[in-house]
C-alpha positions as a printed NumPy array, in Angstrom:
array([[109.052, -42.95 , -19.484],
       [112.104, -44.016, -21.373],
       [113.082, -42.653, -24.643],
       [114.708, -46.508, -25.425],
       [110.684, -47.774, -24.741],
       [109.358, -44.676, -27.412],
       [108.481, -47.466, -30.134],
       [108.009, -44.063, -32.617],
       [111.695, -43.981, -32.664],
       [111.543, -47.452, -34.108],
       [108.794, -47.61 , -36.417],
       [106.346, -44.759, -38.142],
       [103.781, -47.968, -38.052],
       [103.628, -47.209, -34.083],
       [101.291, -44.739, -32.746],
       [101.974, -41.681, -31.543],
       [102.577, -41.767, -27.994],
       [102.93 , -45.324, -27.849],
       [105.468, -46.977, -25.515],
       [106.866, -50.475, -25.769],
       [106.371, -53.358, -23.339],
       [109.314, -52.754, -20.892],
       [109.132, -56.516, -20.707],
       [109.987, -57.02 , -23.899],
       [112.369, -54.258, -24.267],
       [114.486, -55.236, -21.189],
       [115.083, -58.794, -23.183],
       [115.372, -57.125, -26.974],
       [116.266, -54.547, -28.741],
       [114.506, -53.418, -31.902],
       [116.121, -53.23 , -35.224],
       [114.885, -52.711, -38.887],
       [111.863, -53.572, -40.4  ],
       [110.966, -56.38 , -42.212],
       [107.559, -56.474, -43.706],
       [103.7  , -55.861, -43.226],
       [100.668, -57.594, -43.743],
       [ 96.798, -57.788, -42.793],
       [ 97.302, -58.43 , -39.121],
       [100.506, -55.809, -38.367],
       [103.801, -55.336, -39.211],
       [107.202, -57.46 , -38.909],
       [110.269, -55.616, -37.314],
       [114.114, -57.801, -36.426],
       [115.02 , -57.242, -32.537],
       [118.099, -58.676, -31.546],
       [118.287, -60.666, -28.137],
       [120.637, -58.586, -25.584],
       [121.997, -61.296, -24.007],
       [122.585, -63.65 , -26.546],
       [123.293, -61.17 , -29.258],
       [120.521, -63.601, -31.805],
       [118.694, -61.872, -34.194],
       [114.541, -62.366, -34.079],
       [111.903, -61.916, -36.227],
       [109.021, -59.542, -34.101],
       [105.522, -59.533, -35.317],
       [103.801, -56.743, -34.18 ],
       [100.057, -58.075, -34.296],
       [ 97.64 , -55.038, -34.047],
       [ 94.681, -56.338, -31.664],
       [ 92.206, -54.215, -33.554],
       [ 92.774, -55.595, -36.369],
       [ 91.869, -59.259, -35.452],
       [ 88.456, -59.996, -36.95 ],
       [ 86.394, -61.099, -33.818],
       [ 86.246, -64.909, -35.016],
       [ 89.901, -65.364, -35.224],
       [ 90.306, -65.615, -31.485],
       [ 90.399, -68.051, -28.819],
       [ 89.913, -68.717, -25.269],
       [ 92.377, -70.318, -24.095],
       [ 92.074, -71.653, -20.006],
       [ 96.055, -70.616, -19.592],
       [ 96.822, -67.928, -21.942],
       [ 92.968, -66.505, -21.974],
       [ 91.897, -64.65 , -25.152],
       [ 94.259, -64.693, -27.75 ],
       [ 94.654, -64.934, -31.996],
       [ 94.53 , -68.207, -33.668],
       [ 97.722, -67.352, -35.228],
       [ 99.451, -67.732, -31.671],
       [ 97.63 , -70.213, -30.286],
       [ 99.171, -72.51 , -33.51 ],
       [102.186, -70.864, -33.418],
       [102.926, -71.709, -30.234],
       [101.448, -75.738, -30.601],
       [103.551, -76.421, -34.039],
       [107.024, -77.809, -33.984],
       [108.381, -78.605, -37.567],
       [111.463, -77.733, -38.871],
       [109.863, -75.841, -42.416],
       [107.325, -73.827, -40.041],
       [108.743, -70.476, -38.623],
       [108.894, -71.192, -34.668],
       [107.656, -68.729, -31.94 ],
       [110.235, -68.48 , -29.611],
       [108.115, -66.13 , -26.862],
       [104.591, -63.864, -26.38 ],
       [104.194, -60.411, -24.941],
       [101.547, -57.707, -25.226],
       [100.092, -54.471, -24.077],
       [ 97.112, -52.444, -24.856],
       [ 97.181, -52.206, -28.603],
       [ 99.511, -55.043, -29.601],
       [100.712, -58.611, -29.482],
       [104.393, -58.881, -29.728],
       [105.103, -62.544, -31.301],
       [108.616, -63.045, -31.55 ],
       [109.921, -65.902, -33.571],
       [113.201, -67.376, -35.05 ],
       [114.538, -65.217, -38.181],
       [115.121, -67.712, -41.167],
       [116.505, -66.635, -44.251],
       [118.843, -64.28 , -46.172],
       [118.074, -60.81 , -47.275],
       [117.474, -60.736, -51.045],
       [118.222, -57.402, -51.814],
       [117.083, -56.446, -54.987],
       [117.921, -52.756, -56.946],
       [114.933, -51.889, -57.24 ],
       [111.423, -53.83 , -56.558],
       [109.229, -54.803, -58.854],
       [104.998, -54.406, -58.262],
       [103.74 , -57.611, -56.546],
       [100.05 , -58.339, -58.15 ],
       [ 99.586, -61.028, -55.331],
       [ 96.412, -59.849, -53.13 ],
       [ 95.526, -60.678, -50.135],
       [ 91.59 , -61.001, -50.235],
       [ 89.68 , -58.989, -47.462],
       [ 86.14 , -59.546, -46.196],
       [ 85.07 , -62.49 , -48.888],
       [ 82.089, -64.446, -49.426],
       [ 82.159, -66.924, -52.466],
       [ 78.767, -65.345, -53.925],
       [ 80.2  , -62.088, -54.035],
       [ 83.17 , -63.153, -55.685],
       [ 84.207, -59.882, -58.427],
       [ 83.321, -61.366, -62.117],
       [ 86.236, -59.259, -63.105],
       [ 89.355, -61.226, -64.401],
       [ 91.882, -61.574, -61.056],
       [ 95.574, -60.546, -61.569],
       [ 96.793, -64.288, -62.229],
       [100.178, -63.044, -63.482],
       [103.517, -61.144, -61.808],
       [104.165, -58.085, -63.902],
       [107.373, -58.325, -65.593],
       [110.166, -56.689, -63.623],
       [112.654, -54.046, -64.919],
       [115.667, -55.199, -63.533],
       [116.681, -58.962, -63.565],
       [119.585, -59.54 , -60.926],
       [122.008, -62.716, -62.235],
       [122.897, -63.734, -58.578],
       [121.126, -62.6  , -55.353],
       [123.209, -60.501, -53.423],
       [123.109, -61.408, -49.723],
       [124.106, -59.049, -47.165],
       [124.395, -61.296, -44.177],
       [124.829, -65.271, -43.662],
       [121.315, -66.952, -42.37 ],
       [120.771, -66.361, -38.788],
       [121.025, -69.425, -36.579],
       [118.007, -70.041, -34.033],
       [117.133, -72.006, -30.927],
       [114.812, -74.362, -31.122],
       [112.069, -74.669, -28.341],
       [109.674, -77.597, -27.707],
       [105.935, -76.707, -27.792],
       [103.612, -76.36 , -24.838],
       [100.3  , -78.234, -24.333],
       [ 97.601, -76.41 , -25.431],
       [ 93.446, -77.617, -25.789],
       [ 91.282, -75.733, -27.579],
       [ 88.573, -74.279, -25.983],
       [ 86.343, -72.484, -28.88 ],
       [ 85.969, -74.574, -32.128],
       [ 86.83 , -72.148, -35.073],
       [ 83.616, -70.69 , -36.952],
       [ 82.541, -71.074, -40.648],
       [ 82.182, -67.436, -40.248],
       [ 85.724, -66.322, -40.205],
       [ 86.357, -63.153, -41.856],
       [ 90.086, -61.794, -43.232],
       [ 90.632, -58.478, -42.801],
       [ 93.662, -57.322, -44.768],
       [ 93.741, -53.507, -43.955],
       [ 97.004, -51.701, -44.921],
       [ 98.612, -49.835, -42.261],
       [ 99.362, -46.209, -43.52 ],
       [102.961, -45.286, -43.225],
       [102.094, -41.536, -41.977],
       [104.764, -40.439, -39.391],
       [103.502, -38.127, -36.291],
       [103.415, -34.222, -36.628],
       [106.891, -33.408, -34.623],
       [108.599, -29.682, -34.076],
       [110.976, -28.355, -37.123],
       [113.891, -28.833, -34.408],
       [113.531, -32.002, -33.623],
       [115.425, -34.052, -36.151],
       [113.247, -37.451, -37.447],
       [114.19 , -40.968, -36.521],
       [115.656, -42.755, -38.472],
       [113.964, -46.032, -40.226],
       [115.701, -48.202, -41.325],
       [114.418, -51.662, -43.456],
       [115.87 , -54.716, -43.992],
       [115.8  , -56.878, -47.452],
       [113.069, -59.551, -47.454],
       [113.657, -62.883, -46.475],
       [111.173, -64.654, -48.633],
       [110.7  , -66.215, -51.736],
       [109.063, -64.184, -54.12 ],
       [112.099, -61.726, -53.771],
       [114.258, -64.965, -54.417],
       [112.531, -65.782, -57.497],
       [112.481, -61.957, -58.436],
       [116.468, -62.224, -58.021],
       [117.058, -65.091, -60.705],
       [118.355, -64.28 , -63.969],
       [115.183, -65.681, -65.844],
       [112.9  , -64.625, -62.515],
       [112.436, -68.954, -62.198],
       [113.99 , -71.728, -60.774],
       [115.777, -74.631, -62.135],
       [113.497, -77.888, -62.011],
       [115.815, -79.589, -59.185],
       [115.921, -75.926, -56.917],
       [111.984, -75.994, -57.508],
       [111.663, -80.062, -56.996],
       [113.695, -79.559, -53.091],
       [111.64 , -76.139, -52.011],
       [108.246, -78.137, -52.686],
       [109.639, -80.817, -51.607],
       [109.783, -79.133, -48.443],
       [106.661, -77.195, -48.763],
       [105.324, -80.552, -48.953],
       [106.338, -81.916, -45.528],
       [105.216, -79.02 , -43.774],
       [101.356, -78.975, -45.139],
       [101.538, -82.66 , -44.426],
       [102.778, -82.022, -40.506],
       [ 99.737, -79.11 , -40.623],
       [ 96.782, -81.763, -42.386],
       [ 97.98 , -84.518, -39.907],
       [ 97.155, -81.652, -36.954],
       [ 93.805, -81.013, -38.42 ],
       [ 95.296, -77.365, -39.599],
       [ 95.413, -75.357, -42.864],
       [ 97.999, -72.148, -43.239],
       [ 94.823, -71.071, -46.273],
       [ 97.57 , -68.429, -47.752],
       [100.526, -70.324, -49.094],
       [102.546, -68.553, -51.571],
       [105.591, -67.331, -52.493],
       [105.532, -64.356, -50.108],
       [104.655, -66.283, -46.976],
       [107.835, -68.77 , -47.373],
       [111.   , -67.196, -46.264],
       [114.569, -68.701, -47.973],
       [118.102, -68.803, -47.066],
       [120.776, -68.911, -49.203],
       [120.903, -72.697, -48.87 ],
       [117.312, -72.698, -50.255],
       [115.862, -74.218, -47.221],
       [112.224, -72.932, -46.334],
       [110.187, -72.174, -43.678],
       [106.14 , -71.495, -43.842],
       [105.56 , -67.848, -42.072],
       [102.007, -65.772, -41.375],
       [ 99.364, -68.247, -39.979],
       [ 96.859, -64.696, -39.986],
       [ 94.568, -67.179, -42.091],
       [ 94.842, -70.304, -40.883],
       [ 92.128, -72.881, -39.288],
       [ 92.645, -75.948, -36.557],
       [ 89.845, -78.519, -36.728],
       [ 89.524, -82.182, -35.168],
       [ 91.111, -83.952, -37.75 ],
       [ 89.38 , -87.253, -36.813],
       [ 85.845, -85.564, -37.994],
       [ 84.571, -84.435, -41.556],
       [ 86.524, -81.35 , -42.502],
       [ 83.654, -78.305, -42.695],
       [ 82.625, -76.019, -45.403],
       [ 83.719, -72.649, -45.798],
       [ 81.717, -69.664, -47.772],
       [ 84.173, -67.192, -47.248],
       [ 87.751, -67.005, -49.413],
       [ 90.53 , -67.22 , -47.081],
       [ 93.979, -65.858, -49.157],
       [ 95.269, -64.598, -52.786],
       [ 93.585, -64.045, -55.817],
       [ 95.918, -64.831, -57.763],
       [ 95.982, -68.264, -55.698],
       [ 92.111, -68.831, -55.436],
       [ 91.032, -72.198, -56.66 ],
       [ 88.071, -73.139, -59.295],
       [ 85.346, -73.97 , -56.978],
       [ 86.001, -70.535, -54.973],
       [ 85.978, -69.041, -58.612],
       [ 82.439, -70.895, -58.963],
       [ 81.436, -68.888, -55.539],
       [ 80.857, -72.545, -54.317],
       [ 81.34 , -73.788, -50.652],
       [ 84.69 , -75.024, -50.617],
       [ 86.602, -77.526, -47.933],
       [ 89.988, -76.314, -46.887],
       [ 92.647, -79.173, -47.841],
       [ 91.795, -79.069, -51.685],
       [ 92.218, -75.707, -51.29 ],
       [ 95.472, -75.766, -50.216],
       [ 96.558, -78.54 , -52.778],
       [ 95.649, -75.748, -55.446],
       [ 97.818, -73.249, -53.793],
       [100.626, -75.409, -54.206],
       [100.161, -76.302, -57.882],
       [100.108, -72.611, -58.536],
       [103.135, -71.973, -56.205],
       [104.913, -75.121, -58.553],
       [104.128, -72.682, -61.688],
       [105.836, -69.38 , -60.161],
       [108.609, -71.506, -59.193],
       [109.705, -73.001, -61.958],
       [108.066, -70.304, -64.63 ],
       [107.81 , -66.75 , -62.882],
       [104.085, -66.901, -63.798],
       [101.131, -68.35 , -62.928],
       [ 99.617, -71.299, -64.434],
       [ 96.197, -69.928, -65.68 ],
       [ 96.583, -66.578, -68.249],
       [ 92.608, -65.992, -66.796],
       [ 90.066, -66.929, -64.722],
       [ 88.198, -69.071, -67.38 ],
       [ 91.218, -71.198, -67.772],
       [ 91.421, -71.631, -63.938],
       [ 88.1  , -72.21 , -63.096],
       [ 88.756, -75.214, -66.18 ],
       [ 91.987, -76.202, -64.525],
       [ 93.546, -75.321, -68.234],
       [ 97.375, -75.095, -67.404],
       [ 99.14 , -72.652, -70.36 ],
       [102.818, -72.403, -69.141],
       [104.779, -70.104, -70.562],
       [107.691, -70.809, -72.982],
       [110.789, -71.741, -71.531],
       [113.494, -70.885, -73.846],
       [116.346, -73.676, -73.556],
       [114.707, -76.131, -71.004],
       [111.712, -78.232, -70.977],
       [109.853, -79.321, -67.725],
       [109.806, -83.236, -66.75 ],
       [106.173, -84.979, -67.414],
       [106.941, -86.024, -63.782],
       [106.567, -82.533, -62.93 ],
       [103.758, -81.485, -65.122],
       [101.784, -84.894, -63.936],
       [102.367, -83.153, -60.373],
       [101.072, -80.175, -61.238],
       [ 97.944, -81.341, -62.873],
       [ 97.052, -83.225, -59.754],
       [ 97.205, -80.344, -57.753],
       [ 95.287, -78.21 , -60.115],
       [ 92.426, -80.432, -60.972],
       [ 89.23 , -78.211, -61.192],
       [ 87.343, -80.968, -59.332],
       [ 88.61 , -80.845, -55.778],
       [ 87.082, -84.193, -55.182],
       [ 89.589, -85.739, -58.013],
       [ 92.462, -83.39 , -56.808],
       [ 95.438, -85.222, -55.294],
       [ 95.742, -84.805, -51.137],
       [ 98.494, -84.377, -49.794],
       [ 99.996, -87.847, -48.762],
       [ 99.572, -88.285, -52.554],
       [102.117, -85.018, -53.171],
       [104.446, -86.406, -50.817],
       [105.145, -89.384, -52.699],
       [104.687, -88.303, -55.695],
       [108.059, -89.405, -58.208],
       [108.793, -85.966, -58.962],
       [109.642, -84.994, -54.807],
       [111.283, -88.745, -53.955],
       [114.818, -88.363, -52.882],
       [114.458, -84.301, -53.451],
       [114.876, -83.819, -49.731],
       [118.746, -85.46 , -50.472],
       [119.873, -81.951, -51.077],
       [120.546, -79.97 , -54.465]])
């Protein structure tokens, strides 16, 4: 076998005697890594023939709890995540450009978006993906609401390449043919970063890692670790559009935050990692979940209450809380009395006070009822986004 199809030389995340698709390698090349997550791991390949860089995500079929896949009569069994991946088309969602797979992985390759915001050194991220949840099981501890403060505060970002352009293809037709379950189950299961035993004389690959893309290492960047009102006002603006595009499909991303939105330089976003997401006929009464799909530090009040939640509201709250790291660095709720309450305490911002337009936005996204909460036709034309799509 080739040493070019060796995917240890690539990545430690790889196996052990694993090879790579020869497919897939005789159309890319792999690159750096990018990132990692519940499902597998995010590497860049760059097209040989057209010399365009590509986001790869490397989705571990282990890993995929049994209810997140589908039958599809075309493609056959396959995740959720690529069966909506492959049906959305909107210009803030991340678009899948092609499929391959062997034994132990699926290789979904999509456009890269966004600028690497190198930072000198990283600060912890608190945000937590939940695993295995159900509401009545929910910890009683206090969840880690808040980013810890960071060491180092960069003034400007320092970007090491210009944003990647992408093609742009059109989605195929694909019908459902397994309705999802109220028994889906997140896993989010680290992979361990342990390289293979290899002889003293043979000298180690090499891994190199790119700079994330997304937002929270944008916001991390800024001189105050927040965004001005107008920079915050055009990303949700855009956030906006693209749940909008999803709740008019009858789908929910259920993990929207600042580390599944990647950024350019330009500030223009794109929704990534749809490990969590849900399609359902969006002509019939949108079901009940018991288990908590996403962050803690995102969870709404009525999955704080351990009560059966609908997915929509859910998502509103996600977005309020999103709102409050953008344009604070923190969360909106100190504990998880004051969100359960939907009691926003912002923290002081020295030198600039936040529009009532805003803060009237963010209460309707953070309202403890869900059935009082705003949807999300509401958020779209709400004051505070019209006209922020005109550019900053």
């Amino acid at each position: 076998m080739s040493e070019e199809l060796c995917s240890i030389n690539y990545s430690p995340r790889f196996p052990p005697g694993h090879y790579l698709n020869p497919a897939f390698a005789r159309v890319y090349s792999l690159c750096d890594e990018l990132g990692s997550g519940g499902y597998g791991f995010v590497m860049i390949a760059l097209h040989r023939r057209h010399k365009l860089e590509v986001a790869v995500k490397f989705v571990i079929k282990s890993k995929v709890p049994e209810q997140a896949w589908i039958n599809h009569d075309t493609l056959g069994r396959i995740p959720m995540e690529i069966m909506l991946l492959r049906i959305i088309d909107h210009e803030n969602i991340v678009k899948c450009l092609d499929v391959f797979e062997d034994e132990l992985f699926f290789y979904v390759v999509q456009e890269l978006h966004g600028s690497p915001w190198r930072k000198r050194e990283r600060s912890h991220s608190v945000h937590q993906s939940s695993p295995e949840m159900s509401t009545p099981h929910l910890s009683s501890s206090t969840p880690l609401l808040s980013p810890a403060a960071s060491e180092f505060s960069v003034a400007e970002s320092e970007l090491d390449t210009p944003p990647q352009m992408c093609s742009q293809l059109s989605p195929i037709d694909l019908h459902l043919s397994d309705s999802p379950s109220d028994n889906d189950v997140l896993y989010d299961i680290s992979i361990p970063k342990k390289l293979p035993s290899v002889p003293l004389d043979v000298p180690k690959p090499h891994y190199p890692r790119r700079p994330s893309h997304d937002l929270f290492e944008c916001i991390e960047q800024m001189k105050h670790k927040r965004l001005s009102e107008k920079q915050a006002r055009y990303i949700m603006a855009q956030v906006a559009e693209a749940v909008y595009y999803l709740d008019s499909h009858g789908i929910c991303h259920r993990d929207i935050k600042d580390e599944n939105l990647v950024i350019d330089k330009n500030f223009k976003v794109k929704l990534i990692d749809f490990g969590s997401a849900t399609i359902v006929d969006p002509s019939q009464p949108q079901p009940f979940y018991n288990l908590f799909f996403g962050t803690t530090a995102y969870a709404a009040s009525e999955v704080l209450l351990k009560q059966p939640y609908q997915a929509p509201p859910i998502e509103i709250w996600t977005l309020g809380v999103l709102m409050s790291y953008l344009l604070t660095g923190m969360s909106p709720f100190p504990t998880e009395r004051d969100a359960i309450e939907g009691r926003i305490i912002l923290s002081e911002l020295p030198g600039r006070k936040l529009s009532n337009s805003c803060l009237h936005l963010m209460s309707r996204c953070l309202d403890p009822d869900p059935s009082l909460r705003a949807n999300i036709e509401e958020i779209r034309n709400h004051p505070w986004l019209r006209g922020a799509l005109d550019g900053l």
